[in-house]
Biopython code that builds the backbone (N, CA, C, O; Angstrom):
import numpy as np
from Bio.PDB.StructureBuilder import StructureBuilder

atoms = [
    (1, "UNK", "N", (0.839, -1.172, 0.000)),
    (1, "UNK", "CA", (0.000, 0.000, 0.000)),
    (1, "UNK", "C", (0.891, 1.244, 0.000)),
    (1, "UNK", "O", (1.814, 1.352, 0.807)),
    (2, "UNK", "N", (0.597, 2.219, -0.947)),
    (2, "UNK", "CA", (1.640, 3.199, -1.016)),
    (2, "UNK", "C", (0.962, 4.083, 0.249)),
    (2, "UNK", "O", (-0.079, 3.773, 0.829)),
    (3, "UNK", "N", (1.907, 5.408, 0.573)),
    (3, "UNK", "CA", (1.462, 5.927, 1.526)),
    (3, "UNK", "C", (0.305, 7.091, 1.195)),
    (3, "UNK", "O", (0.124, 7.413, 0.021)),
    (4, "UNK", "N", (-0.332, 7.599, 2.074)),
    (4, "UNK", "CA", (-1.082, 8.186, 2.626)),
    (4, "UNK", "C", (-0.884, 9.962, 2.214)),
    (4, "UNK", "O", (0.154, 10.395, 2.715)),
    (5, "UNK", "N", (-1.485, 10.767, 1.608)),
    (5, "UNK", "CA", (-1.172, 12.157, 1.465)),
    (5, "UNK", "C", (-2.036, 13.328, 2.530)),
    (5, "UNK", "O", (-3.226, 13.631, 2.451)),
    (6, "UNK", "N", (-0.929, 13.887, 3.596)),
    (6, "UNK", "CA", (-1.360, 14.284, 5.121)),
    (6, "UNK", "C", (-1.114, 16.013, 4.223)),
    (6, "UNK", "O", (-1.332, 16.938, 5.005)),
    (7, "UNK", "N", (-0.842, 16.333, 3.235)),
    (7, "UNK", "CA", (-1.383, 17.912, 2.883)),
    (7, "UNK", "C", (-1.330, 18.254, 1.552)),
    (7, "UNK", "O", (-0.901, 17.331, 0.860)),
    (8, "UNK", "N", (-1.517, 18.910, 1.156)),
    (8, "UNK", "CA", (-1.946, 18.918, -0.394)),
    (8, "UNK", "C", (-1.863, 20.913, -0.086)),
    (8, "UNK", "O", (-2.349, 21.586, 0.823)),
    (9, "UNK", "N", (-1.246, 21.211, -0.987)),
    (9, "UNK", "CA", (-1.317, 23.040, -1.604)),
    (9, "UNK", "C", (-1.274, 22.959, -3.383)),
    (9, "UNK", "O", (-0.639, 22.151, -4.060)),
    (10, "UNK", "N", (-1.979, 23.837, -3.757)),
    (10, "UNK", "CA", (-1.838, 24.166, -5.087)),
    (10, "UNK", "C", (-0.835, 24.798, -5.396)),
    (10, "UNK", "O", (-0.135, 25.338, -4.540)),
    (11, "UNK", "N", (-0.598, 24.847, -6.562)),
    (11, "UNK", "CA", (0.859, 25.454, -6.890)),
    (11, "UNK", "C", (0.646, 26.116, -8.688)),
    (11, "UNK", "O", (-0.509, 25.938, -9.076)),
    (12, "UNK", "N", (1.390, 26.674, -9.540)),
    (12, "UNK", "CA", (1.327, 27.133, -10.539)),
    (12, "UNK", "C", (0.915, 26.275, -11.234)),
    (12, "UNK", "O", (0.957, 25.158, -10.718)),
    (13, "UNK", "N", (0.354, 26.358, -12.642)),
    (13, "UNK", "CA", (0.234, 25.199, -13.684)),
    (13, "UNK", "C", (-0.232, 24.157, -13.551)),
    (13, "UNK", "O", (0.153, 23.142, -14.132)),
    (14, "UNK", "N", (-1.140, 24.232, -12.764)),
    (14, "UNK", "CA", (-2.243, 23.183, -12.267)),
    (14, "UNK", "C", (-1.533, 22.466, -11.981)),
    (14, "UNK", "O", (-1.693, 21.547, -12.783)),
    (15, "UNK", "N", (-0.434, 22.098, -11.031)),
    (15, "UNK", "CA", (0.456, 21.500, -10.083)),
    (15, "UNK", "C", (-0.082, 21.418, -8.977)),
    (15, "UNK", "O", (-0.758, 22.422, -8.750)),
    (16, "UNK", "N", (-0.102, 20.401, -7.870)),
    (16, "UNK", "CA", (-0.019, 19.847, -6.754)),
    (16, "UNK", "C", (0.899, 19.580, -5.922)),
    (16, "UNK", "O", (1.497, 18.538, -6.188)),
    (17, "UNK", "N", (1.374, 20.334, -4.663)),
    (17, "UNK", "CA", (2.484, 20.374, -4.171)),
    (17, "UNK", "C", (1.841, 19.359, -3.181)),
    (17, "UNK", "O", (0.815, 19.685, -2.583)),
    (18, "UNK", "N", (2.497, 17.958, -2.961)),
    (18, "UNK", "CA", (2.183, 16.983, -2.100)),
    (18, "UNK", "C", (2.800, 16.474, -0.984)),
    (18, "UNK", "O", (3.787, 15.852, -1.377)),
    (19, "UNK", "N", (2.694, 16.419, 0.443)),
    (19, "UNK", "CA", (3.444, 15.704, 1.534)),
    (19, "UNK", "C", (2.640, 14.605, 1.809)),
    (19, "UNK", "O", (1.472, 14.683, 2.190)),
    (20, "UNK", "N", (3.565, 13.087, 1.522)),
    (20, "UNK", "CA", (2.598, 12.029, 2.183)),
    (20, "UNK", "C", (3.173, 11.577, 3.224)),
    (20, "UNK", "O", (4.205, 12.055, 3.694)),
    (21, "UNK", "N", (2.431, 10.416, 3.771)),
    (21, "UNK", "CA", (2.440, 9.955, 5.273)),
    (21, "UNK", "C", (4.059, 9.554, 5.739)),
    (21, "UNK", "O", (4.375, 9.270, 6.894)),
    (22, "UNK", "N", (5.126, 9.606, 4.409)),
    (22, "UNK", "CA", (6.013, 8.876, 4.424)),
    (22, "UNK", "C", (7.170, 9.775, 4.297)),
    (22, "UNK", "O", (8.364, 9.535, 4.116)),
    (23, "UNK", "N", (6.343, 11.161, 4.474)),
    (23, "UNK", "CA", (7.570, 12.296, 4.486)),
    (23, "UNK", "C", (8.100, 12.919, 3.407)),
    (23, "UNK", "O", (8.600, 14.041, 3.325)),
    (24, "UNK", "N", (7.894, 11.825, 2.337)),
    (24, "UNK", "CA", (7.835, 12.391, 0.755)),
    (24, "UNK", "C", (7.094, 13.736, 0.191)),
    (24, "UNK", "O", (5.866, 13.815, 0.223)),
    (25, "UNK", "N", (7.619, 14.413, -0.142)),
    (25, "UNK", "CA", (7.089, 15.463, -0.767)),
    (25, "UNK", "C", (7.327, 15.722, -2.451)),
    (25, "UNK", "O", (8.353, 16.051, -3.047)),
    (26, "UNK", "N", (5.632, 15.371, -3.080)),
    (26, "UNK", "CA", (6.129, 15.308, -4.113)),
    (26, "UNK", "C", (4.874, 16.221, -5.012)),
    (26, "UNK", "O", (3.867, 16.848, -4.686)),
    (27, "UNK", "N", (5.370, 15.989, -5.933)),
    (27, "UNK", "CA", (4.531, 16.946, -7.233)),
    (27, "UNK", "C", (3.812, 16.343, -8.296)),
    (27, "UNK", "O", (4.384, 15.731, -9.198)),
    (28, "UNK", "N", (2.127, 16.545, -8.207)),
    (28, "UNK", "CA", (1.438, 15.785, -9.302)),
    (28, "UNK", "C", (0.554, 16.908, -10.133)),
    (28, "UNK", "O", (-0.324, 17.550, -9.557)),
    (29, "UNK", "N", (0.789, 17.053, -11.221)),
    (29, "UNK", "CA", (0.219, 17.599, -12.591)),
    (29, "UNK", "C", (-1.199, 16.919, -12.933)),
    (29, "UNK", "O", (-1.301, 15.697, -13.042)),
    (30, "UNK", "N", (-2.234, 17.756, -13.086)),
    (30, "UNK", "CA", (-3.417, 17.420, -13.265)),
    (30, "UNK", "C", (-3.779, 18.365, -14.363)),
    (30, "UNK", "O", (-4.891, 18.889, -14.425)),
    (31, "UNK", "N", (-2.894, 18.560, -15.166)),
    (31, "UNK", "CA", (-2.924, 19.248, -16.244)),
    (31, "UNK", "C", (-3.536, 17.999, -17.282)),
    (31, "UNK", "O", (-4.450, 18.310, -18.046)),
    (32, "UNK", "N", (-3.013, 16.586, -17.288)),
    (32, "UNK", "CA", (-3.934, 15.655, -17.844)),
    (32, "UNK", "C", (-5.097, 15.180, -17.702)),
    (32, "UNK", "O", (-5.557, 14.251, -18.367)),
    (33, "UNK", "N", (-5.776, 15.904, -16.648)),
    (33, "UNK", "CA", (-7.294, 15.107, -16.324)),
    (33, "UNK", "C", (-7.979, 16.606, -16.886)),
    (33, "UNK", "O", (-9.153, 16.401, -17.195)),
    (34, "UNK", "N", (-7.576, 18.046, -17.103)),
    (34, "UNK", "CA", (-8.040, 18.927, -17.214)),
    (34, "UNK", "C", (-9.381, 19.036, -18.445)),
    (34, "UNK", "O", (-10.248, 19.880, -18.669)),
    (35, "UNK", "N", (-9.004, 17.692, -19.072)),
    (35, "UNK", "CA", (-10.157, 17.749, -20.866)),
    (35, "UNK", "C", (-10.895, 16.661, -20.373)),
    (35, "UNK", "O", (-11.593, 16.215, -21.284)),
    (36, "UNK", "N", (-11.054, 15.996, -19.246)),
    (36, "UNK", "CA", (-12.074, 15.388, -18.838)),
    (36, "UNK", "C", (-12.976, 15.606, -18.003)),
    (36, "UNK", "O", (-12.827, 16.269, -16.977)),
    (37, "UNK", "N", (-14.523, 14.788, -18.558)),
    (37, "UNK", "CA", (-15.652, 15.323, -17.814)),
    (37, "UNK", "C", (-15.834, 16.513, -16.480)),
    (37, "UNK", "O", (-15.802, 17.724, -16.698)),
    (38, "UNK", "N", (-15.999, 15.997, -15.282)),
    (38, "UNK", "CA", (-15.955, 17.301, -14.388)),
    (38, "UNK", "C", (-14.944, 17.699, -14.261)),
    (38, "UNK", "O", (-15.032, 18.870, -13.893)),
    (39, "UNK", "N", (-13.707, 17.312, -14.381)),
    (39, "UNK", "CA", (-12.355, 17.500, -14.029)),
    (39, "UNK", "C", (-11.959, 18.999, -14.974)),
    (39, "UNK", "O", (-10.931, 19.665, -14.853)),
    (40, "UNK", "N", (-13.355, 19.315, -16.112)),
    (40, "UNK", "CA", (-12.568, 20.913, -16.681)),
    (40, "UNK", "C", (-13.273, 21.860, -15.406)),
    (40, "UNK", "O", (-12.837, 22.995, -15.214)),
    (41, "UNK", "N", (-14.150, 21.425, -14.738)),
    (41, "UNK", "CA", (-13.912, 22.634, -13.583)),
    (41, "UNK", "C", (-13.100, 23.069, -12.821)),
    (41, "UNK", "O", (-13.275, 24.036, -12.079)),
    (42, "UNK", "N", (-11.566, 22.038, -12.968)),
    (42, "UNK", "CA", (-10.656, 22.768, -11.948)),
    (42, "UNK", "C", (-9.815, 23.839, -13.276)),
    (42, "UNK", "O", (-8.966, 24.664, -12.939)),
    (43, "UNK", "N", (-10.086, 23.709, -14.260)),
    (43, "UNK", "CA", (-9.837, 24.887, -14.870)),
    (43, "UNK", "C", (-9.845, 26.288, -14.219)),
    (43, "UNK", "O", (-8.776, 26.879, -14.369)),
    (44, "UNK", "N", (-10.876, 27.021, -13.474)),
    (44, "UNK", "CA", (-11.126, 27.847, -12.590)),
    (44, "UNK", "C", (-10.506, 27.298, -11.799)),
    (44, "UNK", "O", (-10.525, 26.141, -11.378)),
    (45, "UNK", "N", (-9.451, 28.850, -11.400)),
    (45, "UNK", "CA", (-8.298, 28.928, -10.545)),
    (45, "UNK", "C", (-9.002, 28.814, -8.807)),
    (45, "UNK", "O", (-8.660, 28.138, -7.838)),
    (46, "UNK", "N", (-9.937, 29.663, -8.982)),
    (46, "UNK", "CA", (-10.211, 29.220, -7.885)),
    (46, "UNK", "C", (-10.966, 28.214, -7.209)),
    (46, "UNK", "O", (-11.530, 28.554, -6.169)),
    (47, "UNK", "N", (-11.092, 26.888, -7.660)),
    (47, "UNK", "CA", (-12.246, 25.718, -7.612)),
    (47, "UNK", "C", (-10.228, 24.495, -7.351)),
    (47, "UNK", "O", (-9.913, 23.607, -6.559)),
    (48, "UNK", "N", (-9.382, 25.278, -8.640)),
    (48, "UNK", "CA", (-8.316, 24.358, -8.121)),
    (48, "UNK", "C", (-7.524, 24.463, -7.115)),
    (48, "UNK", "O", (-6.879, 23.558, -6.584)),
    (49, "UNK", "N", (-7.583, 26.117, -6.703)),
    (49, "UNK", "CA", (-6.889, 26.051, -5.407)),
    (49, "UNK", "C", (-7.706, 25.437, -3.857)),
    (49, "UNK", "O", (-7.085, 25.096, -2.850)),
    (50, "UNK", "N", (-9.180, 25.421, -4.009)),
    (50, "UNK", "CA", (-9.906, 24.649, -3.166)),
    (50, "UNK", "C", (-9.595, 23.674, -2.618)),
    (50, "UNK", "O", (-10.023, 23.413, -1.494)),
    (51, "UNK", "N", (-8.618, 22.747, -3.398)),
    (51, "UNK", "CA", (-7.925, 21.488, -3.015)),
    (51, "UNK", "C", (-7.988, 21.512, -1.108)),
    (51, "UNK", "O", (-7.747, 22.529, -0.457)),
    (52, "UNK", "N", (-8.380, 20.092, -0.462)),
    (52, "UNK", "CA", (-8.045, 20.115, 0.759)),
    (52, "UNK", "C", (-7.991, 18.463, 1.093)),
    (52, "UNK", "O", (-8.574, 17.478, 0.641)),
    (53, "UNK", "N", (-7.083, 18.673, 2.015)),
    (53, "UNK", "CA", (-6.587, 16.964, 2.325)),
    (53, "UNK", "C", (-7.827, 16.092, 2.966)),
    (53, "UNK", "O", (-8.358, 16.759, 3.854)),
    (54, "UNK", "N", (-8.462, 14.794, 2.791)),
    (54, "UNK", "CA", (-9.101, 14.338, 3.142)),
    (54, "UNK", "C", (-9.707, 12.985, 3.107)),
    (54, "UNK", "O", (-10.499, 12.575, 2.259)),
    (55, "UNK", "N", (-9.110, 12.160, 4.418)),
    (55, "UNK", "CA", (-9.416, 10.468, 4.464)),
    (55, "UNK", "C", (-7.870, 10.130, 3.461)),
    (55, "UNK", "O", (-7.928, 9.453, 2.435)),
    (56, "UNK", "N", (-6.606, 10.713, 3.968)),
    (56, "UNK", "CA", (-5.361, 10.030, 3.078)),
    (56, "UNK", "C", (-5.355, 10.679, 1.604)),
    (56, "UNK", "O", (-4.305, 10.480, 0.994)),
    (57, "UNK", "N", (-6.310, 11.399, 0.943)),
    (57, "UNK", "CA", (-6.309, 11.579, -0.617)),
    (57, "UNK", "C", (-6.511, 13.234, -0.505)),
    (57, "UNK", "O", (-6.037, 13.892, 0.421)),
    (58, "UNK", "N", (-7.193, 13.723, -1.459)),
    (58, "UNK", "CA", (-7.425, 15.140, -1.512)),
    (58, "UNK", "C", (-8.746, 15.408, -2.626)),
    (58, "UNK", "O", (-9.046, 14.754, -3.625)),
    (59, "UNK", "N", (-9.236, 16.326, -2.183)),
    (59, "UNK", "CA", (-10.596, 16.724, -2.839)),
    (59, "UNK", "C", (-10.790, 18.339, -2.674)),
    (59, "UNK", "O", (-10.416, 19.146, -1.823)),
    (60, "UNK", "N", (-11.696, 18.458, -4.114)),
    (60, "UNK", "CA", (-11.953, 20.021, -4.353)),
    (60, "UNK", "C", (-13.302, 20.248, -4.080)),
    (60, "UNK", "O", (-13.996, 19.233, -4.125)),
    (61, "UNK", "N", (-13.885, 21.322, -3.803)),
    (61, "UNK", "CA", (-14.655, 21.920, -3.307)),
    (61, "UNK", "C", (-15.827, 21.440, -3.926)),
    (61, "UNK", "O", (-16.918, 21.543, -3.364)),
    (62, "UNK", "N", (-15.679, 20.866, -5.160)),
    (62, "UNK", "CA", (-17.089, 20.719, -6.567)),
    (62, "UNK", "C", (-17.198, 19.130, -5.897)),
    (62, "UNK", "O", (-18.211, 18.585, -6.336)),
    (63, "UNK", "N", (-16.287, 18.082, -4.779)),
    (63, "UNK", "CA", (-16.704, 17.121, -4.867)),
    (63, "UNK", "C", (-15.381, 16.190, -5.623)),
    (63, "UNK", "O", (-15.407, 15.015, -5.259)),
    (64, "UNK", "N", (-14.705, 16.391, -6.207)),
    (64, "UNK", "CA", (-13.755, 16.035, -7.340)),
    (64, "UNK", "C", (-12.932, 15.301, -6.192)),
    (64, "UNK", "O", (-13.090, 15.626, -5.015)),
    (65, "UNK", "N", (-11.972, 14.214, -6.611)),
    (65, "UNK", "CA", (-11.064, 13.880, -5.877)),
    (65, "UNK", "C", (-10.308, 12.793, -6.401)),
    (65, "UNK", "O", (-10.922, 12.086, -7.201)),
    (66, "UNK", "N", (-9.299, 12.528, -6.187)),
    (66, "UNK", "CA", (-8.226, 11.410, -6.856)),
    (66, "UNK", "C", (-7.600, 10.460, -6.134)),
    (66, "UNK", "O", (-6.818, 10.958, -5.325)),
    (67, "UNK", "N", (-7.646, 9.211, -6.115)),
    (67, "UNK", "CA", (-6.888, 8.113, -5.400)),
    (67, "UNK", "C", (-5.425, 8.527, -4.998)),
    (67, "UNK", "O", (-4.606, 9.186, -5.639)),
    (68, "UNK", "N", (-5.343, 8.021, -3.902)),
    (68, "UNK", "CA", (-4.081, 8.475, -3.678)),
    (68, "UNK", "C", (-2.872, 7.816, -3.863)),
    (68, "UNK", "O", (-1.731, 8.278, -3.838)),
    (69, "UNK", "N", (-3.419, 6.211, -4.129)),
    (69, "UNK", "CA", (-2.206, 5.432, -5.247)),
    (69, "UNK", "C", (-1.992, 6.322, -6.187)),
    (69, "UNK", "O", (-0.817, 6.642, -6.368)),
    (70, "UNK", "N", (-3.077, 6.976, -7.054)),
    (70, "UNK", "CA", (-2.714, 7.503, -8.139)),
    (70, "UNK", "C", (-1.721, 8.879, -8.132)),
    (70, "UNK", "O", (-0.865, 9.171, -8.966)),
    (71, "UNK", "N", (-2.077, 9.551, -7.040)),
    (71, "UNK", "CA", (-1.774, 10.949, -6.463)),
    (71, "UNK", "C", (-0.140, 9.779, -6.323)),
    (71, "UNK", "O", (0.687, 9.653, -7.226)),
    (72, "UNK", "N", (-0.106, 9.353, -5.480)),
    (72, "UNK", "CA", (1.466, 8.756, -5.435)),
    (72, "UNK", "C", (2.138, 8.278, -6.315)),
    (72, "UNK", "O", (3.296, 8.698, -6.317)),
    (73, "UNK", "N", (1.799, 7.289, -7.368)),
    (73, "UNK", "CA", (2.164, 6.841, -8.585)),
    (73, "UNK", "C", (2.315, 7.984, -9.428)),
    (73, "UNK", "O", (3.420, 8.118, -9.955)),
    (74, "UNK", "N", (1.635, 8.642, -9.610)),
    (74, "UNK", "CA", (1.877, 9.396, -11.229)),
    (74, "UNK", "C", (2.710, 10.650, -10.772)),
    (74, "UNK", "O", (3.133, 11.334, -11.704)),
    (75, "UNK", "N", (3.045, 11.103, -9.397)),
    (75, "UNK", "CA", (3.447, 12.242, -9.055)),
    (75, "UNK", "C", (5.159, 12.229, -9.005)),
    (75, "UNK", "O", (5.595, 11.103, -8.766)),
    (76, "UNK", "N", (6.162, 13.243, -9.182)),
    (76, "UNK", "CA", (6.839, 13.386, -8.803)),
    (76, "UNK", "C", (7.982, 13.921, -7.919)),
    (76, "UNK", "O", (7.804, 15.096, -7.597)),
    (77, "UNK", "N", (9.332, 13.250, -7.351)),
    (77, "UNK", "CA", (9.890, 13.988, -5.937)),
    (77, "UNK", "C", (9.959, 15.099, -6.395)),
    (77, "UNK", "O", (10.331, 15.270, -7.555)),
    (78, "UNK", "N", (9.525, 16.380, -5.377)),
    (78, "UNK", "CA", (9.470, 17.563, -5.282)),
    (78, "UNK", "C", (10.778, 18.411, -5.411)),
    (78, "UNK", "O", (10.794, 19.632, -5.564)),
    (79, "UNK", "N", (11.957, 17.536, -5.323)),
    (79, "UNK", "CA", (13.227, 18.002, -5.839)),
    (79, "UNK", "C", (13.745, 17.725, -7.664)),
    (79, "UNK", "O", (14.698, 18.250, -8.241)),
    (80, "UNK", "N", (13.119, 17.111, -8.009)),
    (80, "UNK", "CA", (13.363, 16.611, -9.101)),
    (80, "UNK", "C", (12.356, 17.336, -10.172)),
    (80, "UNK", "O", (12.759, 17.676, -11.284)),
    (81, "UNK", "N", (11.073, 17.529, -9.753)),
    (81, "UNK", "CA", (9.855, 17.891, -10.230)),
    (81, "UNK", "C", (10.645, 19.129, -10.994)),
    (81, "UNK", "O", (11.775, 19.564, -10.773)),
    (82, "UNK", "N", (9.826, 19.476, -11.805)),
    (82, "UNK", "CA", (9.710, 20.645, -12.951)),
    (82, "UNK", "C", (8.619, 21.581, -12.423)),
    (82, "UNK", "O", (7.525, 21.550, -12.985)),
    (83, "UNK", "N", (8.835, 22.474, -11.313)),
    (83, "UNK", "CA", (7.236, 23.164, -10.859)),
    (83, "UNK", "C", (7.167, 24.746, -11.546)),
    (83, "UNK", "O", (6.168, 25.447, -11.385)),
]
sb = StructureBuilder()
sb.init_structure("model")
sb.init_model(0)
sb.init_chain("A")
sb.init_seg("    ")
for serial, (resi, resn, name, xyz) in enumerate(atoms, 1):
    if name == "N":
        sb.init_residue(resn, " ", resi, " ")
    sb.init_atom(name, np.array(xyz, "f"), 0.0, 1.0, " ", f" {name:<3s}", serial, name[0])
structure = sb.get_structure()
């Protein structure tokens, strides 16, 4: 089981600045979910900065929210990241 994401901030370029349970701090781009169904409402800047940590994962204000395998898998270390 990958770990757990304990805070979530928005960041430029529809970036996700991520700390999980494991101390990792890393960076996930949701610039690819942006042309799908509800997911063009985080288009509006302010619906994506809504982001808030919740039950290990993170969710936006409209309801929206993403696994946090996935949030961990597809994201990258925050030193390495391109933000």
């Amino acid at each position: 089981m990958n770990p757990r994401v304990i805070d979530a901030k928005p960041d430029v370029d529809f970036k996700l600045k991520l700390t999980f349970s494991n101390g990792e701090k890393r960076v996930f781009d949701v610039k690819p979910y942006l042309n799908t169904g509800r997911f063009t409402e985080l288009k509006n800047s302010a619906m994506f900065s809504s982001v808030v940590c919740t039950l290990g994962s993170i969710q936006w204000q409209n309801g929206l929210d993403l696994c946090p395998d996935t949030l961990y898998e597809e994201s990258e270390p925050y030193i390495k990241a391109k933000v």
